[in-house]
C-alpha positions in Angstrom: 37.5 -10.3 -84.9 40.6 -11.4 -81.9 40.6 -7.5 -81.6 36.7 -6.9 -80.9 36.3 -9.9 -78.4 39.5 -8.6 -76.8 38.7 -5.0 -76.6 35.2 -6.1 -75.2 36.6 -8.7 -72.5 38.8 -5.6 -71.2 35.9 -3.4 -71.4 32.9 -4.9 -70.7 34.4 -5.8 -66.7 34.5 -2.4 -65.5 30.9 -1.4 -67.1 29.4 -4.9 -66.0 31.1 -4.1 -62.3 29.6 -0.9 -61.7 26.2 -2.0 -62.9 26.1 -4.7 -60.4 27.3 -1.6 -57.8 23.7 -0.2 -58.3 22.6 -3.1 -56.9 19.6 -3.5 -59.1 21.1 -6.0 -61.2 23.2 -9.4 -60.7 26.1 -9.8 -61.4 25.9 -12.7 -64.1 23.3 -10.6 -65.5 25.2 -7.2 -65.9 28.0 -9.4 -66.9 25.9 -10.9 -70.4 23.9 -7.8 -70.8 26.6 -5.4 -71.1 29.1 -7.9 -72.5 26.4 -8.2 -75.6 26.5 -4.9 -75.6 30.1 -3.8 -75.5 30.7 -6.4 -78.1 28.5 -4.8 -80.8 29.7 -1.4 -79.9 33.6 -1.9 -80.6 32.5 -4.4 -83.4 30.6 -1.4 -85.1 33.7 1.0 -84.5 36.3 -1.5 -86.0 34.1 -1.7 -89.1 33.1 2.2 -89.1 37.3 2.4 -88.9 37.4 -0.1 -91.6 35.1 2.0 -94.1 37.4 5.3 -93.5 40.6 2.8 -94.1 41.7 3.9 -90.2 41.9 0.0 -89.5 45.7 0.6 -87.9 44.3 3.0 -85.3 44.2 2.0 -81.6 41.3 0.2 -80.1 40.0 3.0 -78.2 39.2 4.8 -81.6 37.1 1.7 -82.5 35.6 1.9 -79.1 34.3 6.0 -79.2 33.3 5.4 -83.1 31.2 2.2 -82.6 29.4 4.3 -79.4 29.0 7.1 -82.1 27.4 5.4 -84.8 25.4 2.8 -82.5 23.7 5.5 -80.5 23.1 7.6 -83.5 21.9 4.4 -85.6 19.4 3.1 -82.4 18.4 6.9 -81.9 17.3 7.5 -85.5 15.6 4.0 -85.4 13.8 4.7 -82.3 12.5 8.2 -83.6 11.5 7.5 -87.3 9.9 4.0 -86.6 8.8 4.1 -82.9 10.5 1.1 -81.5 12.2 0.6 -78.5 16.0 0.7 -78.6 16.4 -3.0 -78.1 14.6 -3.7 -80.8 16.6 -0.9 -82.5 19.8 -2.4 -81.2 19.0 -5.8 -82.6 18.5 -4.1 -86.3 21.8 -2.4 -85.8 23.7 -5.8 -84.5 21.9 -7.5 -87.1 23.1 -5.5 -89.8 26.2 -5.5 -88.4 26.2 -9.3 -88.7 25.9 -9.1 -91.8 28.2 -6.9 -92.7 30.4 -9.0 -91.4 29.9 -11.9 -93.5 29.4 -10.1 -96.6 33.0 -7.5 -96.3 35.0 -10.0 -94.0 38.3 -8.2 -92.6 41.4 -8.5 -95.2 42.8 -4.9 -94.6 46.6 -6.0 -94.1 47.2 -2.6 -92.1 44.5 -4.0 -89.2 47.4 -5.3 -86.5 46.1 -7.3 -83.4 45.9 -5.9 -80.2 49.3 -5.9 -78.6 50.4 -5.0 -75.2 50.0 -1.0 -75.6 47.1 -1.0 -77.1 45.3 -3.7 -73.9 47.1 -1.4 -71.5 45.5 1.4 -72.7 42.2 0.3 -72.7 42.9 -1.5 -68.9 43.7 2.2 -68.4 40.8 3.9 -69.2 38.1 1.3 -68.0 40.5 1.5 -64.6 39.8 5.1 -64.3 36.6 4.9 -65.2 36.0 2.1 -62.2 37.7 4.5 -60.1 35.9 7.9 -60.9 32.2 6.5 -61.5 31.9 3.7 -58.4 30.4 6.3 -55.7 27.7 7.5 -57.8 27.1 4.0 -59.2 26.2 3.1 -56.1 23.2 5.8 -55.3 20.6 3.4 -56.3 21.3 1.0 -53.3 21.8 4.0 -51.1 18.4 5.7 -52.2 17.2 1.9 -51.2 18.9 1.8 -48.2 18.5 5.5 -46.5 15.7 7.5 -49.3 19.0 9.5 -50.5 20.4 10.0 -53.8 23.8 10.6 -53.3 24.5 11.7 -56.9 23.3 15.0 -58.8 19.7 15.5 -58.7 19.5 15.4 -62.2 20.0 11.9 -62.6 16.3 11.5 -61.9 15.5 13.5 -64.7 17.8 11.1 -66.9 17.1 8.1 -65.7 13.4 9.1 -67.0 14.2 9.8 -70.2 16.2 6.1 -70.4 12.7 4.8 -70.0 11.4 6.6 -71.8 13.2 5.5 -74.9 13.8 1.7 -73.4 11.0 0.6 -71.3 8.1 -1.7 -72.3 6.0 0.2 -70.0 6.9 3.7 -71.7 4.7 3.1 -74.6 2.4 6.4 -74.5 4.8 9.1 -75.6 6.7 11.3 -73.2 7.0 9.9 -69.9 6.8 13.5 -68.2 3.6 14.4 -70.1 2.0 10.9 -71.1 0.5 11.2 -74.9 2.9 13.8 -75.9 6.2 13.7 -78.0 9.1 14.4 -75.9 10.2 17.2 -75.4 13.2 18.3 -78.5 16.4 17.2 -76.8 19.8 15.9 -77.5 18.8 11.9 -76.8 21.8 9.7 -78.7 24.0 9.1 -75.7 21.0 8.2 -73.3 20.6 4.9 -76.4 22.7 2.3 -75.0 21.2 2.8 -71.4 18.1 2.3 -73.1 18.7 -0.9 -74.6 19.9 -2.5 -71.7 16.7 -0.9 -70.0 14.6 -3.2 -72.2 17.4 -6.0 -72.1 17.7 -6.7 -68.4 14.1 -5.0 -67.8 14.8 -2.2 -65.7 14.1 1.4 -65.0 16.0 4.5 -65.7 17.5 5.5 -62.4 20.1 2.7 -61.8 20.9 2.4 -65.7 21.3 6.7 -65.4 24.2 6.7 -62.6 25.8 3.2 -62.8 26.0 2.7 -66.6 25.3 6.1 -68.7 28.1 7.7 -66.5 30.4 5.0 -66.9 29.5 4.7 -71.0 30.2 8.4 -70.5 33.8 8.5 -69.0 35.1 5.8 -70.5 34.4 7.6 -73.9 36.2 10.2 -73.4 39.0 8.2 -71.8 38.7 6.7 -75.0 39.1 9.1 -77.2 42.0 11.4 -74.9 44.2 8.2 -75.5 43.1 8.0 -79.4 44.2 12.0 -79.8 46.8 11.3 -77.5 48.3 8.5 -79.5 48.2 10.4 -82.8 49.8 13.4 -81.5 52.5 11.9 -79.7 52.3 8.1 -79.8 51.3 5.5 -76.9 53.3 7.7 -74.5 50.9 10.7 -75.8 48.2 8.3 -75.4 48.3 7.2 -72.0 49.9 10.8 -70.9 46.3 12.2 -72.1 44.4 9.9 -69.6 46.1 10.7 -67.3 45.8 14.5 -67.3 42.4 14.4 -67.3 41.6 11.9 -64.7 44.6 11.9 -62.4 45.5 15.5 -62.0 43.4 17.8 -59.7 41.4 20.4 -62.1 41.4 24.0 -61.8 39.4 24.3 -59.4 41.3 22.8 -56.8 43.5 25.6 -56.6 44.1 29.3 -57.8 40.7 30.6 -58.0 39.4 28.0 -57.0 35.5 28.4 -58.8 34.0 25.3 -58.1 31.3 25.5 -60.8 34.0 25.4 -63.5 35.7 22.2 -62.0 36.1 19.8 -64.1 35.5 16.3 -63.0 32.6 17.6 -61.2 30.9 18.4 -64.5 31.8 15.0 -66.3 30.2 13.5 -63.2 27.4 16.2 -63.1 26.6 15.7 -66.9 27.5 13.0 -68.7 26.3 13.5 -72.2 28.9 16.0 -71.6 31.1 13.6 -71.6 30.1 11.6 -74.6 30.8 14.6 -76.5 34.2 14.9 -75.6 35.1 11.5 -76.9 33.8 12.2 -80.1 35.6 15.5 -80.6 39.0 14.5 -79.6 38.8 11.2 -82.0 37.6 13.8 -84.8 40.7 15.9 -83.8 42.4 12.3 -84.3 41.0 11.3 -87.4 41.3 14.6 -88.9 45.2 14.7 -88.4 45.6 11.9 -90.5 44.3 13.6 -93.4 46.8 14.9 -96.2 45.3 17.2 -98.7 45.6 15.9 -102.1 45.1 12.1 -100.9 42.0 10.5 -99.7 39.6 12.3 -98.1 38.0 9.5 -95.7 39.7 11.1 -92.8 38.4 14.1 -93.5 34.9 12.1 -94.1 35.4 11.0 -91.1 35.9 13.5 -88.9 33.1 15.7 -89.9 30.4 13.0 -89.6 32.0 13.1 -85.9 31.7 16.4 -85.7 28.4 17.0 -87.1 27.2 14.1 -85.4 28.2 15.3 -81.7 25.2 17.7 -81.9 22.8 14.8 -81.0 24.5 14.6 -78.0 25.3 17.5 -76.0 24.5 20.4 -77.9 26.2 23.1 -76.0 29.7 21.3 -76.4 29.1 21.1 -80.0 28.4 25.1 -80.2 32.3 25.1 -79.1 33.9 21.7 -81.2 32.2 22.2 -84.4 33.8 25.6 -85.0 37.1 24.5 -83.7 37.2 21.1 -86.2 36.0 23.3 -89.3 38.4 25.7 -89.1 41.0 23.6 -88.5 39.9 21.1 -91.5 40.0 24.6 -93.3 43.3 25.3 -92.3 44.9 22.2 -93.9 43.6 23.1 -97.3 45.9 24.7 -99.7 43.5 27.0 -100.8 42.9 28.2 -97.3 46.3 28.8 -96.2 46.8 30.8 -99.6 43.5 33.1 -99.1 43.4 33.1 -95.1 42.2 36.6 -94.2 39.6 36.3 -97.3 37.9 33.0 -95.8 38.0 33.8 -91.7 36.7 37.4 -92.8 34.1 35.2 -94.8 33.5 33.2 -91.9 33.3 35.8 -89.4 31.2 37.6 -91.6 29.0 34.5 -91.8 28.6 34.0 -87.8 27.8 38.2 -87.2 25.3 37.2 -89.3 23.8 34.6 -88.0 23.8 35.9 -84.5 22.3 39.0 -86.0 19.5 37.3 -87.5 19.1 34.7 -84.3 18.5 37.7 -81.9 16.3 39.8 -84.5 14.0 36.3 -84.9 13.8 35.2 -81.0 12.9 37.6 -78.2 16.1 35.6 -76.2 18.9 38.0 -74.0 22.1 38.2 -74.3 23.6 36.2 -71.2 27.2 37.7 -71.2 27.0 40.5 -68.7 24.6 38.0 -66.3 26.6 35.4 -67.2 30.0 36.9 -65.6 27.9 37.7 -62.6 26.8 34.9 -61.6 29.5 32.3 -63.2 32.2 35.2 -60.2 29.8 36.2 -57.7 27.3 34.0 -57.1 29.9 30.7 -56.9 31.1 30.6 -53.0 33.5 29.9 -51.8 36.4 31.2 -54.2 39.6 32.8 -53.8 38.8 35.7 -55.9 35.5 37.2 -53.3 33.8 39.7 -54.9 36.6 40.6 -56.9 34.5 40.8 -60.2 32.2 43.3 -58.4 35.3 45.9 -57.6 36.0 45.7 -61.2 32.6 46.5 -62.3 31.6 49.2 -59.6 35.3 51.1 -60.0 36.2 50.5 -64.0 32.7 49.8 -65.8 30.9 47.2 -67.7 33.7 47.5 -71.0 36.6 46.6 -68.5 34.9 44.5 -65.9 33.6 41.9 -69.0 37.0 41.8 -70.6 38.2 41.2 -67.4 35.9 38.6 -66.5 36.1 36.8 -70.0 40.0 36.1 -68.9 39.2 35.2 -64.5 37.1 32.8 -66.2 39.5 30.9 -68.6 42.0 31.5 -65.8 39.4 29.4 -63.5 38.9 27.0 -65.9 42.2 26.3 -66.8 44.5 27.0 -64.3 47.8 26.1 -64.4 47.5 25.3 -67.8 47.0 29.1 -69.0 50.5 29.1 -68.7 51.5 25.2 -69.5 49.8 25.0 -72.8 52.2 27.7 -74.2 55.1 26.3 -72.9 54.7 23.7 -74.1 53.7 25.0 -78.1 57.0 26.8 -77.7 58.8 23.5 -76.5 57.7 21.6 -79.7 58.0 24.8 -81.6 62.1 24.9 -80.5 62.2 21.0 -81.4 60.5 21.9 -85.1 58.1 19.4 -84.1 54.4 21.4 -84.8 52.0 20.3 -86.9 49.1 21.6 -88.8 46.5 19.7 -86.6 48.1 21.4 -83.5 45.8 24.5 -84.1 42.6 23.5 -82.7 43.1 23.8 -79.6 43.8 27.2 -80.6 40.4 27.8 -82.3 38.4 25.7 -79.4 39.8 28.4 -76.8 38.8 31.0 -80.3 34.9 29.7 -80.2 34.9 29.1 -76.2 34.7 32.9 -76.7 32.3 33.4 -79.5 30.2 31.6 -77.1 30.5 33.4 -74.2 30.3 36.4 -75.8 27.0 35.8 -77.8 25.0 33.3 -76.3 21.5 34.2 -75.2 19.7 33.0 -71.8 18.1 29.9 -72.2 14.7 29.4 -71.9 15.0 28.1 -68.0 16.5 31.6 -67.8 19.8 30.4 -67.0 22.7 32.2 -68.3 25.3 29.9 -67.9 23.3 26.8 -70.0 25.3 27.7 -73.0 28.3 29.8 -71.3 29.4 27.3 -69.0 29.0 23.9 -70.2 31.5 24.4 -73.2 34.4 24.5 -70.8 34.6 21.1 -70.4 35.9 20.6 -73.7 38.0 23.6 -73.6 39.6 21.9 -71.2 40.2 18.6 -72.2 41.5 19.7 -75.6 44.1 22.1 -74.0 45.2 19.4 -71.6 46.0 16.8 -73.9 47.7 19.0 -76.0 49.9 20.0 -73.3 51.1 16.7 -72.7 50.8 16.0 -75.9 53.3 18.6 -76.8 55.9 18.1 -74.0 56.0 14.3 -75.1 56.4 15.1 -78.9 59.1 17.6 -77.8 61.0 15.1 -75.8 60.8 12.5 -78.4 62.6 15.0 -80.8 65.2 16.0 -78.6 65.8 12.8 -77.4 64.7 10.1 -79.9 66.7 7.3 -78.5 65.2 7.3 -75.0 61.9 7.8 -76.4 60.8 4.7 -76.3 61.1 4.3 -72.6 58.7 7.5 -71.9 55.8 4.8 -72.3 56.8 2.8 -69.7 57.8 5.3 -67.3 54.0 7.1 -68.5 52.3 3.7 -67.8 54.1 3.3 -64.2 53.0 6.2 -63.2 49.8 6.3 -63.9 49.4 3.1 -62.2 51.1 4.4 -58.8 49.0 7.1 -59.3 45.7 5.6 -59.5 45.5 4.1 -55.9 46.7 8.0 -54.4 43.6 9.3 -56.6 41.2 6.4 -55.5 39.8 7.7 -52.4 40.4 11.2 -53.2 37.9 11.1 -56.3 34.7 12.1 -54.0 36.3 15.7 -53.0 38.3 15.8 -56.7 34.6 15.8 -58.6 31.7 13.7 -56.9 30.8 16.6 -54.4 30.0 20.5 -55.3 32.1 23.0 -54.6 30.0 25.1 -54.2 27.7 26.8 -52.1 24.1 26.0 -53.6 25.1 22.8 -54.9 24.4 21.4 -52.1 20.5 21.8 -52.1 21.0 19.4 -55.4 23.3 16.8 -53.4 22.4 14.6 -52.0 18.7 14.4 -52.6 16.0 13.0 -49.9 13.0 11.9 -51.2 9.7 10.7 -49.4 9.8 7.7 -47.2 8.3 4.8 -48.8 9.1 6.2 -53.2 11.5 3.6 -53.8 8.7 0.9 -52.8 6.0 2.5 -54.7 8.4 2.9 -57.5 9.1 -1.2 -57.3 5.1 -1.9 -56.8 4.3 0.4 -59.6 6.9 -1.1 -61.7 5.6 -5.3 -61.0 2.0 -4.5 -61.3 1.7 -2.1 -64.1 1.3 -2.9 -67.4 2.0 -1.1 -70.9 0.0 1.2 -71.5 -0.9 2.5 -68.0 0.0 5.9 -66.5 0.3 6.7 -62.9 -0.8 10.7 -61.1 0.6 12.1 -58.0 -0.7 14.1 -55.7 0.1 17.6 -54.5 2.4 18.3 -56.9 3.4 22.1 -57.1 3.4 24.8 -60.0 6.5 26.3 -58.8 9.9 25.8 -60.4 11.6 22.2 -59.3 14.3 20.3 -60.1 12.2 17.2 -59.6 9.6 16.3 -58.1 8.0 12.5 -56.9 6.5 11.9 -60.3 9.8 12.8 -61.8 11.1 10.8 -59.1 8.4 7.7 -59.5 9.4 7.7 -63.0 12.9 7.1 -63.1 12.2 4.3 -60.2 9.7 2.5 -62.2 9.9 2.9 -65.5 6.1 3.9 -66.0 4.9 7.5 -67.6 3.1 9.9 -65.2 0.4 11.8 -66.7 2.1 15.1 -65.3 5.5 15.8 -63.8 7.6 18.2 -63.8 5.1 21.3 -64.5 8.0 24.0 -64.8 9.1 22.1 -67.8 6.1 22.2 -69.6 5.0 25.5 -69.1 7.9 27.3 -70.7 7.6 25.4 -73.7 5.0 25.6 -76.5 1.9 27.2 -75.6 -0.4 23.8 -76.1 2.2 22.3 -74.1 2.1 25.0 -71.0 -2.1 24.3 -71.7 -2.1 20.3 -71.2 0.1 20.6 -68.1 -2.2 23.6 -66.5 -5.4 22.0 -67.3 -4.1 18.5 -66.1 -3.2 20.0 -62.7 -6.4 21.3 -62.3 -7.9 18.0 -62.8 -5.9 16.7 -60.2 -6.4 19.1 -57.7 -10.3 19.0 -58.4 -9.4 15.1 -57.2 -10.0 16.4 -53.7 -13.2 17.6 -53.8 -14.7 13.9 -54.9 -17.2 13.0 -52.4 -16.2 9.6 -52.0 -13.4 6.9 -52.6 -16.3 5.9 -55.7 -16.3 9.1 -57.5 -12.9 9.9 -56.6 -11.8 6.7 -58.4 -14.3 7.3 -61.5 -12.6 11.0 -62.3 -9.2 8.9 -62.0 -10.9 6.3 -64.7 -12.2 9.2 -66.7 -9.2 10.6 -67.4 -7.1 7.1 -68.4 -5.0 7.2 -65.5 -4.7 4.0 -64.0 -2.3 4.5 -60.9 -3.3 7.6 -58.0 -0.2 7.8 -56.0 -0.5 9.9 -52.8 2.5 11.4 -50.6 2.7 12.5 -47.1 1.8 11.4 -43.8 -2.1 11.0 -45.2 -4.4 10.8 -47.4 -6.7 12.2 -49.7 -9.6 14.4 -48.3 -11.8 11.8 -49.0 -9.4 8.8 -47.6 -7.6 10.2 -44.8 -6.8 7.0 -43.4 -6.0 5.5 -46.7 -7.8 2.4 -45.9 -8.8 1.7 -49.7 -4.9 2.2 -50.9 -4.0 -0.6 -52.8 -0.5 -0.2 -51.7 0.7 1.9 -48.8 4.4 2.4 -47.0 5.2 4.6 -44.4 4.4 8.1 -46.4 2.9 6.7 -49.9 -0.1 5.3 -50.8 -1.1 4.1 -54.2 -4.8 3.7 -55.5 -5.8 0.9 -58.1 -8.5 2.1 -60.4 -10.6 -0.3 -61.6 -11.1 -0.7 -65.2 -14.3 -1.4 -66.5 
């Protein structure tokens, strides 16, 4: 128990300090609300580590497997029972409770948390503080200015934290009230939601000043836990420090900003979940011996499995990479190798076979290369891809892409990753777990080479968001490798490389500080800017905060004037994440590429609403509204409806919104 309270003291200061940033919520509150939370959390993880009999590793494994199994627990109970997650998450705590009563901790191998392991974890929630603070602040700019200075999407996601945490999000999907959500991978968007119904607040601020942070401090997490099984503490702090202290690949050579990095774990942070779970399995699966228990091996492949509830696209990449590699370090593998990867191959030309003859998707590899080396301005590589295609053909010009873009994605590390398996190969100090990296960079380019277009008709949904992991994998390993190599040619002053790793990283952190909005926080790239920063209409934010103290469960709100065209948001989207209510249409792009019946609801719906207009009066106008169970008519622009042009009978109105009360009867 001294280890939970002390891994969630360290941890739950950071996380409480950028909620308060948003400036939705005080700071005493953030403090209790995440510090209940974070305590659960690692609690879960150092029993989940207790169960595999992985009690002696670090900390930071307990805190990426207690996130694991309490989003996946609160998810499951939200979905099979209908509850909101804090009533989910006190089930889960509860049961932890008792757990903890009925199995108290006698595992002799469990060691307190001594002066590495509190450094490590001051590490990671320091970086995270450091890399998350800008964008946890956009809520009090988008009060201060109407701009979100943070990736569109986090409207989108701070929705869907409402929807699965908010009191007033009781009628289904909040984008298409009185339908099921829309099939998604929900588990990291859990805890956000629980503190949504703790502290009572909408999605937005819970979106960019806590799910981020959640987010990197995961996979800060779980670089350290790899790190520390590969090469020790060293390895450990060495790994969070290549990922968030050294400028990405995009920063130099070819400088494509779309396959940067930190802009993506900024960008997406389910993304970033992901990769916290997949480096501890990496972890957890090198400490399984073949022959000998087989919890590790348990272990890892519930994380492995389990990453695919939250962000499937990574997982199309990591599960391959952890399976053959578990593979690998069985006996009967390594004795029959070509007869079970030509078993395996087999298996996936199979699959893809039957995918493509089932589905009328496209293959997105030649589009993909396109786009992903022309369409990415400004790079250092201008219309290079296009020479190769016009003078050599499609063959050459897509081999040639497929190695620009780990070359992009990589960088320097194309050639530091095999130095340094030769450095640790001359010190005789490989292992068998040192091959996936190998086999994620292997099943990086299965993907690329056979994923279809997604249904938004983007060709880089399932080609481009893998990378991420690509690159953190092959990072820490690099290190990783250098530090293991080091330690075997130089045992004796081994044990000072942790000190000298920890220094540094700590006169590093104040060079990064500032640097962090340029590193990640802004696109580099050309039409990334119409997604950053985001203006919305004058008054939202208000609307959002009336909408939110005057509605009640059960209620829906309409907007009006919203368009058919494709958007990345729009103000019912935006309403949504701002106050926690369901709209009874948003986002009409989404909806009408899914399901038929869904593409039906969301056309019919916006005929109703546009029929609104031709009421006769503020009477009938308000009786259609009543008709159709909407209880909220919110109307943008500078006036109103045909039949209220001076919005004299708006219940609320600010500068370019207006919102009509419909009276129930």
């Amino acid at each position: 128990m001294k280890r939970t309270v002390a891994t969630t003291l360290v941890l739950a200061l950071p996380l409480s300090a950028l909620l308060w940033l948003s400036g939705a919520v005080p700071l005493h509150l953030a403090l209790g609300g995440v510090t209940l939370v974070v305590f659960f959390v690692t609690f879960s993880g150092f029993l989940a580590l207790r169960a595999l009999r992985l009690a002696e590793l670090p900390a930071s494994a307990a805190w990426v497997a207690g996130a694991f199994a309490s989003a996946l627990v609160v998810y499951a109970l939200v979905a099979w029972f209908k509850l909101l997650a804090v009533h989910a998450f006190a089930l889960w705590a509860g049961a932890l409770a008792a757990c903890a009563v009925i199995f108290p901790e006698r595992d002799p191998r469990a060691q307190p948390l001594d002066r590495e392991d509190l450094a490590s974890l001051a590490v990671c929630g320091l970086v995270t503080l450091m890399w998350c603070r800008a964008i946890a602040q956009a809520p009090t700019g988008l009060v201060r200015e109407g701009v979100l200075y943070a990736w569109i999407d986090y409207f989108v996601h701070g929705g869907i934290i409402s929807q699965f945490g908010d009191p007033l999000a009781t009628r289904g999907s909040v984008f298409l009230a009185d339908h099921a959500p829309l099939l998604y991978h929900y588990a990291s968007y859990m805890l956000p939601a629980v503190l949504a119904g703790l502290l009572d607040q909408p999605g937005l601020a819970l979106a960019t000043s806590f799910w981020l942070p959640m987010g990197v401090l995961t996979m800060c997490a779980g670089a350290y836990a790899l790190g520390m099984a590969l090469a020790g503490a060293a390895g450990g702090l060495a790994s969070v420090a290549v990922l968030t202290l050294i400028p990405d690949a995009s920063s130099y050579g070819l400088r494509n900003g779309f396959l940067s990095f930190h802009f993506h774990i900024l960008m997406s942070p389910g993304a970033d979940h992901v990769i916290g779970v997949f480096l501890l399995c990496a972890a957890v699966l090198s400490r399984w011996v073949p022959g000998t228990s087989a919890r590790p091996l348990l272990g890892s492949a519930l994380l492995a499995a389990g990453a695919a509830w939250f962000r499937i696209q990574v997982f199309a990449a990591g599960f391959p990479a952890w399976l053959a590699t578990a593979a690998l370090a069985a006996p009967a593998v390594r004795t029959r190798k070509f007869l079970f990867f030509s078993a395996a191959l087999l298996a996936f030309l199979l699959f893809i076979i039957a995918f493509y003859a089932a589905t009328d998707s496209d293959l997105a590899l030649q589009i993909f290369l396109d786009v992903l080396h022309d369409w990415q301005e400004p790079t250092a590589y201008t219309g290079l891809y296009r020479v190769l295609l016009d003078e050599h053909g499609p063959l050459f010009a897509v081999i040639a892409g497929i190695l620009l873009v780990y070359l992009a994605c990589l960088g320097a590390l194309v050639v530091l990753y095999p130095l340094a398996v030769w450095l640790a190969h001359r010190a005789r100090a490989l292992r068998a777990i040192d091959g996936f990296p190998a086999f994620v960079l292997a099943a990086y380019l299965a993907v690329m080479l056979t994923a279809p277009i997604d249904k938004h008709l983007d060709s880089t949904e399932f080609t481009v968001r893998p990378f991420v992991l690509v690159y953190a994998t092959v990072a820490v390993w690099t290190v990783c490798l250098v530090c293991r190599a080091i330690a075997a040619r130089w045992p004796r002053r081994a044990v000072h490389v942790w000190r000298a790793v920890l220094g540094a990283t700590l006169l590093a952190v104040p060079f990064v500080w500032n640097a962090t909005l340029a590193m990640g926080t802004l696109p580099k790239f050309g039409w990334g800017w119409d997604y950053y920063p985001t203006k919305i209409e004058a008054g939202l934010v208000q609307a959002g905060t009336y909408l939110r103290e005057h509605g009640r469960p059960g209620q829906v709100f309409a907007v009006r004037g919203l368009q058919l065209k494709w958007a990345a948001t729009d103000p019912a989207v935006q309403l949504i994440s701002l106050s926690g209510m369901p709209a009874y249409l948003s986002y009409i792009s989404a909806h009408t590429i899914e399901a038929p019946a869904r593409e039906r609801i969301a056309l019919e719906r916006y005929g109703q609403l546009a029929r609104l207009d031709r009421a006769p009066s503020v009477v009938a106008a308000l009786d259609e509204l009543r008709r159709l169970g909407i209880a909220w008519y919110v109307v943008t622009g500078r006036e109103g409806p045909p039949w209220d042009r001076e919005r004299r009978q708006a219940r609320f109105f600010e500068r370019n919104v207006a919102i009509y009360a419909v009276p129930e009867r």
